[in-house]
C-alpha positions as CSV (number, residue, x, y, z in Angstrom):
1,X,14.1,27.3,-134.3
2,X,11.9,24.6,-133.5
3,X,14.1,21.6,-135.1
4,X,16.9,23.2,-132.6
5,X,14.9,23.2,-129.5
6,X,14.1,19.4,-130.2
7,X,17.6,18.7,-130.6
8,X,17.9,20.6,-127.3
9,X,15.3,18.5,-125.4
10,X,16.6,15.4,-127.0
11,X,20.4,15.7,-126.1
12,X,19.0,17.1,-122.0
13,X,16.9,13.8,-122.4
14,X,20.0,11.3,-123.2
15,X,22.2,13.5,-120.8
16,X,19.4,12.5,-117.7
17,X,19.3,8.9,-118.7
18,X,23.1,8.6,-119.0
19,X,23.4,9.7,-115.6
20,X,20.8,6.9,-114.2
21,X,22.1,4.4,-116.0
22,X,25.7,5.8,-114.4
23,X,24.6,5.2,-110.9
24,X,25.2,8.8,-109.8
25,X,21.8,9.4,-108.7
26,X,22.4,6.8,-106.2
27,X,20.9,7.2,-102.5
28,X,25.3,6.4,-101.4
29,X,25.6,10.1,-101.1
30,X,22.2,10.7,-99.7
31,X,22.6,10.5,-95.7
32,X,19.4,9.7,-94.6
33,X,20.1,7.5,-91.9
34,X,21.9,8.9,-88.2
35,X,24.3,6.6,-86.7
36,X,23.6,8.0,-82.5
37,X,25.8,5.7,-80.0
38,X,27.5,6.5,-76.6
39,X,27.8,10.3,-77.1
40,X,28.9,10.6,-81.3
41,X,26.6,10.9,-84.1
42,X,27.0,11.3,-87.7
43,X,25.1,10.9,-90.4
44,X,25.1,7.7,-93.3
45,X,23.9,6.4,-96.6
46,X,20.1,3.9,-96.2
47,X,22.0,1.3,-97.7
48,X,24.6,0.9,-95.1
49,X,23.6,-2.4,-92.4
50,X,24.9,-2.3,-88.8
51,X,27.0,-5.1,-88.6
52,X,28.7,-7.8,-86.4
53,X,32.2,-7.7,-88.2
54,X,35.0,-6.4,-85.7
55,X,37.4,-3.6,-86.7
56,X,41.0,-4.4,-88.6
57,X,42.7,-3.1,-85.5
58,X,42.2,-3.8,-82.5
59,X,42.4,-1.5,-79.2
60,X,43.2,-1.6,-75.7
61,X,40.7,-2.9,-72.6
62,X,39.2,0.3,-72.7
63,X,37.8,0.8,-75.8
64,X,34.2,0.0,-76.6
65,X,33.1,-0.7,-79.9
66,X,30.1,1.3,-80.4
67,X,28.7,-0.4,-83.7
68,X,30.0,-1.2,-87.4
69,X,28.1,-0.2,-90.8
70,X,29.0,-2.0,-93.6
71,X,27.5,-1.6,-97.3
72,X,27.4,-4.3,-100.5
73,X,30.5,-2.9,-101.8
74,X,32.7,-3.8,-98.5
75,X,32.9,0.0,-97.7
76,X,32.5,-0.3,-93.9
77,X,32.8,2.3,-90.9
78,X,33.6,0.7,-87.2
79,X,33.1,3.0,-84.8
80,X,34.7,2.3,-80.9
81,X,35.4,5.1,-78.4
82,X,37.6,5.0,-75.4
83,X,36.7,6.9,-71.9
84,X,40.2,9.1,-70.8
85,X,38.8,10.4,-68.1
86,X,41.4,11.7,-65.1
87,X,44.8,10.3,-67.9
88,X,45.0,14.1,-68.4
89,X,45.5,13.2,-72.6
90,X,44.2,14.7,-75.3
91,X,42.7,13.5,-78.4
92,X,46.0,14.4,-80.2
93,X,47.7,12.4,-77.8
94,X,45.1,9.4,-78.3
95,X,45.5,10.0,-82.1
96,X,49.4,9.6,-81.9
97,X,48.8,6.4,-79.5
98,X,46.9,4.9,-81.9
99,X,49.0,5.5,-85.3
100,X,51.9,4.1,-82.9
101,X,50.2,1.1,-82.0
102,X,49.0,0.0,-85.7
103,X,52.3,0.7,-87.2
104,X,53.3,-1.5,-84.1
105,X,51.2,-4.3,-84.7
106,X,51.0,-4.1,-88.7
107,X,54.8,-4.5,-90.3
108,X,52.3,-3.4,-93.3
109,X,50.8,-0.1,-92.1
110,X,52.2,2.9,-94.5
111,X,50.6,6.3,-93.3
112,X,49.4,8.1,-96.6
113,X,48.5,11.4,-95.1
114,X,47.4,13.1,-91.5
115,X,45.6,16.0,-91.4
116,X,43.3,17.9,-88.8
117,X,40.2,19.9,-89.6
118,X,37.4,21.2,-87.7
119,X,34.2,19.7,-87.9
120,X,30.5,21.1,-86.1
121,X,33.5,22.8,-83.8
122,X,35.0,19.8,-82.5
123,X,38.8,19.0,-83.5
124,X,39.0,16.0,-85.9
125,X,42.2,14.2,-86.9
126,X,42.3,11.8,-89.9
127,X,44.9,9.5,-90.7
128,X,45.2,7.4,-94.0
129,X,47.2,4.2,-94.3
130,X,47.3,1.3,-96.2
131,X,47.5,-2.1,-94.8
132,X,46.6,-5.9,-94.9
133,X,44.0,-6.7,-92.1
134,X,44.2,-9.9,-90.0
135,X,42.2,-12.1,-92.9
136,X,45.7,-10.8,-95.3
137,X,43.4,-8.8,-97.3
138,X,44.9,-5.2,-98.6
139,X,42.6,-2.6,-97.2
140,X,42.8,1.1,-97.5
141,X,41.6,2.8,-93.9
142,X,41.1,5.9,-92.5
143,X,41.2,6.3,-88.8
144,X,39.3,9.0,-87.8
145,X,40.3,10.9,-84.3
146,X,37.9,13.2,-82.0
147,X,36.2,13.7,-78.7
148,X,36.7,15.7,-75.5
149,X,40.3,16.5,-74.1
150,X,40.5,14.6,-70.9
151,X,37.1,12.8,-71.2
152,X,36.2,10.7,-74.2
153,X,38.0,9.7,-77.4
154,X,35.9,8.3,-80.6
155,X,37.7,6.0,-82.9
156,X,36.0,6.4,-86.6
157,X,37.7,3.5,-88.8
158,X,36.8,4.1,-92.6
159,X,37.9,0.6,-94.3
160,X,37.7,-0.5,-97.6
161,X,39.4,-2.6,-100.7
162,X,41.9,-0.1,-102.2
163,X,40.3,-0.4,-105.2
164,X,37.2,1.0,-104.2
165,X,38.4,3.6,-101.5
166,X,38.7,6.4,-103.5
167,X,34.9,5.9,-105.0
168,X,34.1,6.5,-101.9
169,X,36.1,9.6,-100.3
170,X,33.5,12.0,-101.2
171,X,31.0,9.6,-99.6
172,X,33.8,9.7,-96.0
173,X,34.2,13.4,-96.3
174,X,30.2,13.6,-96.2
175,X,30.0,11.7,-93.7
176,X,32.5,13.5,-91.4
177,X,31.1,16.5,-91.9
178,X,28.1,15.6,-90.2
179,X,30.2,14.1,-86.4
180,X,28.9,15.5,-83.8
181,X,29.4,15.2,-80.3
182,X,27.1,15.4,-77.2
């Protein structure tokens, strides 16, 4: 009995340094860091930097870009919102706007999916496309839709290498989860 318990402890033992040497016991997932900007916050990852890079798309004269996280891997989030106030639209509307206006201005923008959830009660519509940004990079990007009917309208744009996007969808889910809105 005792030469099986030390073969227990021994395999546990390799199984916990397996998984540190694997990275998954990396702070990424650990949202310890609240991004709180012109009535949206959300939670991040510490080693996400604000940022002066601009986001792939561009928006109209009333957007204001709010701030950009980026982290070592490229993963970035740029974060803009828009005042709608007295235009009578609704985020939806703003949502469709916008997927209209990149597959406008990007002969390369492929939607992958659009979906709508509910998040901390607030509506929330995500769009995934494909698509080169202005440097002619290939970028994977999900623009993230919410904010008040009739008021305000938050732009979350989730960009990264499409090789490395899907590493990071649990990481985007997480973070959505955690939008709120003041």
């Amino acid at each position: 009995m005792k030469n099986s318990s030390s073969l227990i402890f021994g395999i546990l033992g390799i199984l916990v340094l397996v998984v540190f040497a694997s990275g998954c016991t990396s702070n990424s997932m650990d949202l310890s860091q609240t991004f709180s900007n012109g009535g949206i916050s959300f939670n991040y990852p510490s080693d996400m930097n604000n940022t002066n890079s601009s986001t792939v798309v561009s928006g109209g004269s009333s957007l204001v870009d709010l701030g950009t996280l980026a982290a070592s891997n490229g993963y970035t989030i740029a974060v803009s919102k828009a005042d709608i106030t007295g235009s009578g639209a609704t985020i939806e509307q703003m949502k469709e706007a916008t997927n209209a206006n990149i597959k406008k201005g990007s002969s390369t923008a492929q939607v992958l999916s659009d979906n709508t959830t509910t998040v901390n009660g607030v509506k929330v519509y995500e769009t995934l496309m494909t698509m080169k940004d202005p440097s002619s990079n290939d970028v994977k990007s999900l623009f993230v839709t919410t904010g008040k009917d009739g008021q305000t309208v938050y732009y979350l744009q989730f960009i990264a290498d499409p090789s490395t996007y899907d590493s990071n969808a649990q990481l985007t889910n997480n973070i959505i989860n955690t939008i709120k809105i003041q």
